[in-house]
N, C-alpha and C positions, 0 to 999 in steps of 0.2 A: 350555364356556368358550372363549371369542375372542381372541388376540393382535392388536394391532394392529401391524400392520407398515409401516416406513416406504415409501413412495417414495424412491427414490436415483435422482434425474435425470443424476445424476453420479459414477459408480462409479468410483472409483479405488486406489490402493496396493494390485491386485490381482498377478496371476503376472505378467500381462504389461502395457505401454501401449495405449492405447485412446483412437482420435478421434472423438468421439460430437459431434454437430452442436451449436452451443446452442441450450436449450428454454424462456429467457427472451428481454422485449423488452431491448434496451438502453436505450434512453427510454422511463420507466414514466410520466412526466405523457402529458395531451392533447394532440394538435394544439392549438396556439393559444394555450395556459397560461401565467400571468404569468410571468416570473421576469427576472431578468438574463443571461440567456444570448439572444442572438438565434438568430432560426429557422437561419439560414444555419450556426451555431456549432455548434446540436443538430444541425442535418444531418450536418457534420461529424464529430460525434463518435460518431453512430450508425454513419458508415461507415467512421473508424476505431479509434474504441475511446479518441479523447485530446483534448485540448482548449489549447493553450498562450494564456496571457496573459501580454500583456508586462509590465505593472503593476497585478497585484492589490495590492499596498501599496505606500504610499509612501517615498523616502528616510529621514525622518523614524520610520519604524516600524519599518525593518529595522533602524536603528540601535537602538531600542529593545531588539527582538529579541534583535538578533545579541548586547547585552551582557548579556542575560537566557540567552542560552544559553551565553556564557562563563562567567558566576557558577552555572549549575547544573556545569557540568565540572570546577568547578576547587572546588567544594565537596565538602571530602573526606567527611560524611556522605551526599549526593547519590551520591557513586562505590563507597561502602560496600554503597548499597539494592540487592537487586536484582533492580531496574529499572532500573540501567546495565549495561550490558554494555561488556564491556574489550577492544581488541583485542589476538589471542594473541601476539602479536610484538613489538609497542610499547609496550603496556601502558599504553596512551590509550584513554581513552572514545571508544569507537564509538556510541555510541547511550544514549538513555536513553529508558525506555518512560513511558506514562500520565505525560505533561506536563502535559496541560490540570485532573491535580488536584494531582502536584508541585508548579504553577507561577499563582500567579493574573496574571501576564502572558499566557502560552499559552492558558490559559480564558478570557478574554477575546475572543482569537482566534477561537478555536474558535467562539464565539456572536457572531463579528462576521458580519452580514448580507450582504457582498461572499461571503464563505466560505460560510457554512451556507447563505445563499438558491441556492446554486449545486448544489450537494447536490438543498436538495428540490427543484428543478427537474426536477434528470436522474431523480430515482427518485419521482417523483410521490407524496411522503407526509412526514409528520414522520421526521426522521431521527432517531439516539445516536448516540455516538461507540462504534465499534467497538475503534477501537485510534487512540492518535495517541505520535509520539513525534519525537526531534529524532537526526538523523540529522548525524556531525561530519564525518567523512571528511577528518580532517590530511594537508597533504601529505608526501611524504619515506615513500611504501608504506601507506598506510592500503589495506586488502582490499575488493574492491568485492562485490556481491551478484549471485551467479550465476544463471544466465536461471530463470525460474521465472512462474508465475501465482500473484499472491494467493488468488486463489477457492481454489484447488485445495488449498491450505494451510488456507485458514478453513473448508474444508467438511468436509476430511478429519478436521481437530484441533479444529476449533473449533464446529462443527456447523451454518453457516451453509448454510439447506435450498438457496435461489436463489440466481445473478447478480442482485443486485440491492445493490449496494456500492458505491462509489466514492471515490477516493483523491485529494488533492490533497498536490501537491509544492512547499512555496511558498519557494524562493532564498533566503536571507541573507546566501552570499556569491557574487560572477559565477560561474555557470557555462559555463569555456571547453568546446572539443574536445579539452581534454586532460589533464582533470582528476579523470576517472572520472564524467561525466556519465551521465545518463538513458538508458539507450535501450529503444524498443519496436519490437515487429513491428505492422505500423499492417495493422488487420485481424482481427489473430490473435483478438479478443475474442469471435468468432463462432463459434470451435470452442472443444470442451474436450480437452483434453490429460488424460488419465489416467493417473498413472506407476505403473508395476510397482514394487512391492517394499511387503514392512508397513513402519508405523510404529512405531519403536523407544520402549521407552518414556522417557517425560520429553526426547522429543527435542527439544522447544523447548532445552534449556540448550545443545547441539551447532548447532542450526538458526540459532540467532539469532547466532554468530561466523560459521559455515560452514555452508552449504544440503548436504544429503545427501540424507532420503529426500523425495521429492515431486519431484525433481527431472528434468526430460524427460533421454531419450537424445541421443546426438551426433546419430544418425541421424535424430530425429522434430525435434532442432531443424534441422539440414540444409533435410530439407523444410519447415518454417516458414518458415524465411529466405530460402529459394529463391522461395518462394508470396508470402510479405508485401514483403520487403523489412525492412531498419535504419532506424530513423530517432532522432537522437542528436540530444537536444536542449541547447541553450547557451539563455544569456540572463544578463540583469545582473541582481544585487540585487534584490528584490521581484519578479521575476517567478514565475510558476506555471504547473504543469503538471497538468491533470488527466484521470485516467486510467480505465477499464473496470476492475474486479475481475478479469477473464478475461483482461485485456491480456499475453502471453509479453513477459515484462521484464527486464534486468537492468542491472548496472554494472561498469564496470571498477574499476581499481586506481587509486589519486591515486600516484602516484611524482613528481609537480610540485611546486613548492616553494608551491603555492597550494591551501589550504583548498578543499571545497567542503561547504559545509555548510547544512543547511536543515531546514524545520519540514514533518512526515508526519501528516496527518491521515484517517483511513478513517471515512468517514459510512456506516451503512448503515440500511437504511429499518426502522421502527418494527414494520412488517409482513413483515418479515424477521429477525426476532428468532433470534440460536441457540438450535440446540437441543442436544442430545447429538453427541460428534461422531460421523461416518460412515465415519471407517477409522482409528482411534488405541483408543487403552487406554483412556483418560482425557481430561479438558480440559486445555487450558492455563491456568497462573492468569489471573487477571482482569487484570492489567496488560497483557495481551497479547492478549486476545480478553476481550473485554467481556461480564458478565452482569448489569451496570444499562441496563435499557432504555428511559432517561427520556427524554424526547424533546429535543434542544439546542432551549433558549427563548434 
């Protein structure tokens, strides 16, 4: 009798950290494949891992938006589910997960073809929604999200085998320099970062106010930052940001008297379906890592 054993191209939440090369492409379509992204754009994003547009929706949409995610916040069974999460201080919605089926505004989104055609472009296939959720960030101390890589998180807890994912961050209200914006190490998508320590169990309900296990050392983000470089992106209303699954990322603190708030969406390819995860107890529920894998029509 035979076990099948998996491949781990990405070994993590072992004794120690560990920078193993990446052994996925980052553009999975052809040379030459339809889509709306131009070549110059893909070039881009293969070398560093991000993609900024200044108007994937129009004024008229984020206004839509923006008051479809003040009526999910301020609805007290929406703040009950959960799929919001509160934050520990203020006791305001930070976040609230799987939008695109709470929401038939946000699913809409979701299968608007400006969005999803951008998706199967970068990963050459039908994509699903991995995870999508509306991120509020009030000002006056809302907590920002500590440096971290998506992958590392979806691979460890969620069981997601490749790099092959990709995230868009699409504005609803101006993002300044000073309001707890975006930042990445423009680059980093190319290595994996493996962090020391197990996974606690049910550490999603810890993770999703405050990042703990999965999370790099001082020292390995040191060298990150030293090697890539910050780059802190702003922009007005309806613009977006899209990013590598691998990308080392995070946010600061909003202590400004200005929101920043916007809509997260993670597409990952059809062909990269989760499977069990590869350093956790258990799954995370479905609101938070995805195991419908119908492809967005």
């Amino acid at each position: 009798m035979t076990t099948d054993v998996r491949t781990d191209l990405y070994p993590t939440r072992g004794a120690a950290e560990m920078i193993t090369p990446r052994q996925d492409p980052v553009i999975w379509s052809p040379p030459g494949a339809p889509g709306p992204v131009a070549v110059k754009d893909l070039q881009g994003f293969e070398r560093d891992g991000f993609l900024g547009v200044d108007q994937l929706i129009t004024p008229g949409e984020v206004a839509v938006y923006h008051a479809e995610l003040d009526r999910l916040i301020t609805d007290p069974v929406v703040r009950a589910d959960e799929r919001s999460i509160i934050e520990p201080k203020s006791q305001k919605v930070r976040s609230v997960f799987e939008v695109h089926r709470i929401s038939e505004v946000f699913a809409r989104l979701v299968s608007d073809e400006r969005v999803v055609g951008r998706a199967r472009q970068i990963l050459g296939s039908d994509v699903y929604v991995h995870q999508s959720r509306i991120n509020v960030k009030p000002g006056f101390g809302a907590s920002g999200f500590y440096w971290h890589s998506d992958f590392e998180t979806w691979h460890a807890e969620d069981g997601l085998p490749n790099m092959r994912a990709v995230s868009v961050s699409i504005a609803l209200t101006e993002n300044h320099d000073t309001n707890g914006g975006l930042m990445i190490m423009p680059g980093s998508h190319k290595s994996f970062l493996g962090c020391a320590g197990e996974t606690p169990k049910d550490n999603y309900k810890k993770s999703l106010k405050m990042q703990d296990a999965g999370t790099p050392s001082d020292e390995a983000l040191t060298k990150l930052a030293d090697r890539h470089g910050i780059k802190l992106f702003t922009g007005k209303a309806g613009s977006a940001t899209w990013f590598d699954c691998n990308c080392m990322h995070g946010s600061g603190d909003n202590i400004t008297p200005y929101p920043r708030s916007n809509v997260f969406i993670v597409f990952n390819s059809v062909e990269n379906a989760a499977e069990e995860p590869f350093a956790a107890p258990a799954r995370r529920p479905e609101f938070i890592g995805a195991r419908d894998f119908a492809p967005v029509r």
